[in-house]
N, C-alpha and C positions, 0 to 999 in steps of 0.2 A: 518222561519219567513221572511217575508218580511218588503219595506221602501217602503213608496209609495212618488215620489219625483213629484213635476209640478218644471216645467221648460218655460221658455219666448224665443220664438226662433226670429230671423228679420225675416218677410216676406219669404222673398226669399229661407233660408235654409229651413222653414218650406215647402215650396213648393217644393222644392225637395227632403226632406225628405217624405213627400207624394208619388212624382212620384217614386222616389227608390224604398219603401217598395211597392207599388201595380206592379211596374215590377218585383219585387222578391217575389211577392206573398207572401207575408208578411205581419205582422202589424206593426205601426208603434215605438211600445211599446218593441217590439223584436227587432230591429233593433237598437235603442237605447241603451240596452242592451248587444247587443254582443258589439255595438263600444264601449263602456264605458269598457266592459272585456276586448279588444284587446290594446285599450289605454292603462288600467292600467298594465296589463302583458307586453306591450312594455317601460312603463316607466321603470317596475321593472329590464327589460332584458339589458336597456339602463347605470340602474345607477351599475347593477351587473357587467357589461362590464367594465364601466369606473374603477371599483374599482378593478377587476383584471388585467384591463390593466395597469395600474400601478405598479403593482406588477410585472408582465410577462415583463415590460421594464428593471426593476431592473435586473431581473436575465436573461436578454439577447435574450429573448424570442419576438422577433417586427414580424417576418413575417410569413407568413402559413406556409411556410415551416419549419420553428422555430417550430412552434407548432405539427406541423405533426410529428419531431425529437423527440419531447417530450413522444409523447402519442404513438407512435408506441415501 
C-alpha cells in the first residue's frame, strides 16, 4: 500500500531538488524517498547509539579499543 504525501518546499530547495534529481537521472519523487529512508534509519541508529552508549560507559566500555576487547 502506499501514502501519497504533498509537501511545500522554499523556492530555492525546490530548485535544487530539481537540479539534483535530473543530474542523478532521477525523479524527483525518488529522491525524496530515499532521503526520507536514510533520515529515518539514521535517526533510529542515532537514538540506538545513545541508548547503548550509556550502557557501554557503565560497564567501562568508552573507546574502540574497549570495544574491540569486548567483541573479539
Amino acid at each position: 500500500m502506499r501514502s501519497v504525501l504533498s509537501i511545500s518546499l522554499p523556492d530555492k530547495v525546490a530548485r535544487e531538488l530539481d537540479r539534483f534529481a535530473k543530474n542523478q537521472g532521477r525523479n524527483k519523487s525518488d529522491v525524496v524517498k530515499e532521503s526520507i529512508s536514510i533520515y529515518l534509519w539514521e535517526s533510529r541508529f542515532a537514538d540506538m547509539r545513545k541508548s547503548l552508549s550509556a550502557r557501554a560507559k557503565k560497564k567501562g566500555v568508552v573507546t574502540d579499543e574497549d570495544i574491540f576487547k569486548e567483541v573479539s
